[in-house]
N, C-alpha and C positions, 0 to 999 in steps of 0.2 A: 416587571423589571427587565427579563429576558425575553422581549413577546416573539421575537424572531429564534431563536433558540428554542425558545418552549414548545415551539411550532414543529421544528427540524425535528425533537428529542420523539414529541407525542405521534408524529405521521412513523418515524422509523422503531419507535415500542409498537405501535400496532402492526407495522410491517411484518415484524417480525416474530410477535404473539401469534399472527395469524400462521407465516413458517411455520412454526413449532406443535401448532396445532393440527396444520395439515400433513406436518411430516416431524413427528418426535423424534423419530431416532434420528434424527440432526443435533438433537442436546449431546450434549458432555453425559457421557455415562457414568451413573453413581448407585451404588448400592441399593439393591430391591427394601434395603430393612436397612432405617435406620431414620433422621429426621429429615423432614421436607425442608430445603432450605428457604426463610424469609423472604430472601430476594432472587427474584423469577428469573430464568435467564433473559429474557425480555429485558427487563432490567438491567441487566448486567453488560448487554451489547448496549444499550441506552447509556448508559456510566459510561463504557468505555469509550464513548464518541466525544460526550461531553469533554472527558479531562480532556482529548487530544485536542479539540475545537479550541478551549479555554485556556491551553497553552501550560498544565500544569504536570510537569514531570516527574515533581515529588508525589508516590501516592500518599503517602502520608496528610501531607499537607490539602491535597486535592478532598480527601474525604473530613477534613476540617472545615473546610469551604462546603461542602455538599450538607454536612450536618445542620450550618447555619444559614444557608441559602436555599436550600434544594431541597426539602424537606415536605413540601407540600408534591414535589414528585416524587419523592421517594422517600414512603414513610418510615420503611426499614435499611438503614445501612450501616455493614461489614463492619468487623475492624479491621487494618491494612495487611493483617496476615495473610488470616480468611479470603478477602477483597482479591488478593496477590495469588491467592494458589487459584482460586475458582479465573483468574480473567487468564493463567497460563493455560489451565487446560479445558479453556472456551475459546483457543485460539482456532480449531477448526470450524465452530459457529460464528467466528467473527468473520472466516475468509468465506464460507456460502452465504452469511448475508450481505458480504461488501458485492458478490455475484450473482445476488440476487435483485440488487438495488441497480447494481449496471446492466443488465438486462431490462433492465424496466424505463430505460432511458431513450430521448431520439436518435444520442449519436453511438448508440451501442452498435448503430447496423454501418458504421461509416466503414468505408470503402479504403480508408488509408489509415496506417496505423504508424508513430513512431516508437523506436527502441532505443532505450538509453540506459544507462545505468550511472550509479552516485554513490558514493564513500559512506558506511555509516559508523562510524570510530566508536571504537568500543575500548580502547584506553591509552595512555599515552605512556608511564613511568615504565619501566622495567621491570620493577617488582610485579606492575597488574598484569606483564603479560606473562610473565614467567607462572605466575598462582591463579592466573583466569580458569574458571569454570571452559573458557571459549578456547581455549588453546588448542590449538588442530583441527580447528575450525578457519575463526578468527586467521588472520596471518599480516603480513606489513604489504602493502602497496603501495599506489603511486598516483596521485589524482593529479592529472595533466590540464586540467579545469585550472587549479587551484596552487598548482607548481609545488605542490607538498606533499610528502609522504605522510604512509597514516597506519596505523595498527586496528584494523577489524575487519568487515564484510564489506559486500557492495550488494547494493537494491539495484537487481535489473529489470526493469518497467520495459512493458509493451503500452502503448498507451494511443486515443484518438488524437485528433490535432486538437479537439479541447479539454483535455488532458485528462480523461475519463481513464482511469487503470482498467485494462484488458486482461492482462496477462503478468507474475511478476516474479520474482526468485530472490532467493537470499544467499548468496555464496562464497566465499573465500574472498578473498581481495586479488587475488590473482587465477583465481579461475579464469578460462579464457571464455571471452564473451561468445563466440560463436557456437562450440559447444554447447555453451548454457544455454543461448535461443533455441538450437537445434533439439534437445532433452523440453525446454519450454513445449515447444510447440508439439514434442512424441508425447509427452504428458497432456497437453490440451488436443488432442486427436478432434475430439469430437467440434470444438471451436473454430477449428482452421477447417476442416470439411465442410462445414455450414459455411465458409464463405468464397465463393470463387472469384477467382482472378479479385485477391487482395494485394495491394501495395502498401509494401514498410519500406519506411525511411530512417537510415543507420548511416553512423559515424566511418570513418577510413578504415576502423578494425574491424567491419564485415564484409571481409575479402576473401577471395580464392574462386577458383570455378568450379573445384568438386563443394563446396558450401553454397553456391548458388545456384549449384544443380539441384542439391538435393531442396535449397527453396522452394525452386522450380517446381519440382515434383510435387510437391504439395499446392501449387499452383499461388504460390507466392511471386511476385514481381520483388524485385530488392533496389531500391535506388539509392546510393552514397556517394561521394563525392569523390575524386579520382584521387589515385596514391602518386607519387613522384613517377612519373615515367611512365603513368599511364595516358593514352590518348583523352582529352572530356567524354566523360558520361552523360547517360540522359539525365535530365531533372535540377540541372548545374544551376541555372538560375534561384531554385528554389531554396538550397540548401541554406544561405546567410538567413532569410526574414523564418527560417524553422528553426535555427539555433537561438534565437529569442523566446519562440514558443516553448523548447529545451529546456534553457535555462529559469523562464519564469515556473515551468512545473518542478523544476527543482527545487528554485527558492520558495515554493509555497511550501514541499514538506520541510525546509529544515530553515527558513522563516517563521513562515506562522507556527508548523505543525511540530517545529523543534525534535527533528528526524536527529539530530545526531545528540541531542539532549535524553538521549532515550531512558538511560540508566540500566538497561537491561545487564545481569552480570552471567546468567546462565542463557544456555540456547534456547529454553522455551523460557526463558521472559525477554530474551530480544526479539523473539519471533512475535510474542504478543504483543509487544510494545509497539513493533513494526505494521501490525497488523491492526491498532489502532487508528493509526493516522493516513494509512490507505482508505479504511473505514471511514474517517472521519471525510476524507475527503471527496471519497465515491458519495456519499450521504448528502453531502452540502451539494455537488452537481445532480445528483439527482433528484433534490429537492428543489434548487434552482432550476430544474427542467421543467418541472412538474409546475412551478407557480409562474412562468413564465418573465423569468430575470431575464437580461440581454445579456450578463457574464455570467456562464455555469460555473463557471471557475472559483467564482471568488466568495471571500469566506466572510465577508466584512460584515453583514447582516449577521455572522454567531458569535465570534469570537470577543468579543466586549458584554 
């Protein structure tokens, strides 16, 4: 019914069986004493590709569908509590196997990277933000994409030009983007050191010269498009036909991968929820890599 999904599900359950086997203490830690749970973690990163691939936000609902259709891969499954506590705190096993699937890819070694960032609304009334779980988190911003204000986080991606996730954060809506690259990349040390003389391509608000010095030093080149008053930069021509490539990675998570349908109401179930659909989509390009598609990107072979 699903031969192309069944495909993506079984290559990335063994992927990651084998993880866990060469290195366990990558599991979610639980109690020396007490019961083995049913469904493996293997399983678990397996489920949680599927709902985001399949477009289902409700978990409820999604483990409805998995009872009556998905049952021959998954003999044993959760009820949505259960399901709901073990995929919050397998959010770190979701972010080393979405890094261990983009390492395993051709364009993980590309030589240009872009950086962007996208709104992920986490409520809209006044009541949700006043009693959110998220509050002092979450905060109001301003999507200039979209000419509308929003209440919650922003997903900032490091990403190839074929829209492979590198690098990524989760943070305030008005956090200022260049800090948060600059902490990105002091948190990924060991990733920018493996690659010299890399070029990122970033919007007008990665500006200043003490911030592209400090690029520099890490032996980052920074190319964006010039601010009012400043002379043209290098790379001018490039910038229009990359804001397409931009904008289509955008629309693929909150298109297909229904990035702002998240439902997440506390910080580790948006974190997880977010970390689904990164997963999901690192999975499909890396399986797309690997069976030799001419789009790594697209999702069309899972999502039906």
């Amino acid at each position: 019914m699903m031969t192309e999904l069944d495909t993506l599900a079984t290559a990335l359950y063994v992927k990651t069986d084998d993880l866990l086997k060469a290195s366990p203490h990558l599991a979610p830690r639980r109690p020396t004493v007490g019961i083995v749970p049913q469904l493996t973690d293997a399983e678990l990163v397996t489920l949680a590709m599927m709902q985001a691939i399949l477009g289902f936000t409700s978990e409820a609902r999604w483990l409805r569908y998995a009872r009556s259709h998905l049952r021959y891969l998954f003999p044993y499954l959760p009820k949505q509590p259960g399901c709901n506590k073990r995929l919050r705190k397998g959010a770190g096993l979701l972010r080393r196997v979405t890094r261990l699937l983009a390492t395993d890819t051709s364009v993980w070694s590309d030589d240009v990277w872009i950086v962007d960032s996208t709104p992920v609304e986490c409520g809209r009334s006044r009541e949700t933000v006043k009693r959110s779980d998220l509050a002092g988190w979450a905060e109001y911003g301003y999507c200039a994409s979209h000419s509308r204000f929003f209440w919650g986080l922003r997903l900032r991606l490091v990403y190839t030009l074929q829209g492979l996730p590198v690098a990524f954060a989760l943070t305030g809506a008005k956090a200022d983007e260049r800090e948060t690259l600059l902490d990105l990349f002091s948190a990924e040390a060991d990733l920018v050191a493996a690659r010299p003389a890399q070029t990122l391509i970033g919007d007008k608000n990665y500006f200043g010269r003490g911030f592209e010095d400090e690029l520099a030093q890490q032996d980052i080149r920074l190319l964006r498009p010039a601010r009012k008053g400043e002379p043209e930069r290098p790379g001018a021509p490039l910038f229009k036909p990359l804001r397409q490539i931009i904008e289509s990675v955008n629309e693929t998570f909150k298109g297909q991968l229904d990035l702002e349908q998240h439902r997440g109401r506390t910080a580790g179930g948006v974190v997880a929820r977010v970390m689904q659909r990164i997963l999901a989509l690192t999975a499909a390009i890396w399986h797309n890599d690997h069976t030799g598609q001419p789009v790594l990107r697209s999702l069309t072979a899972y999502d039906h």
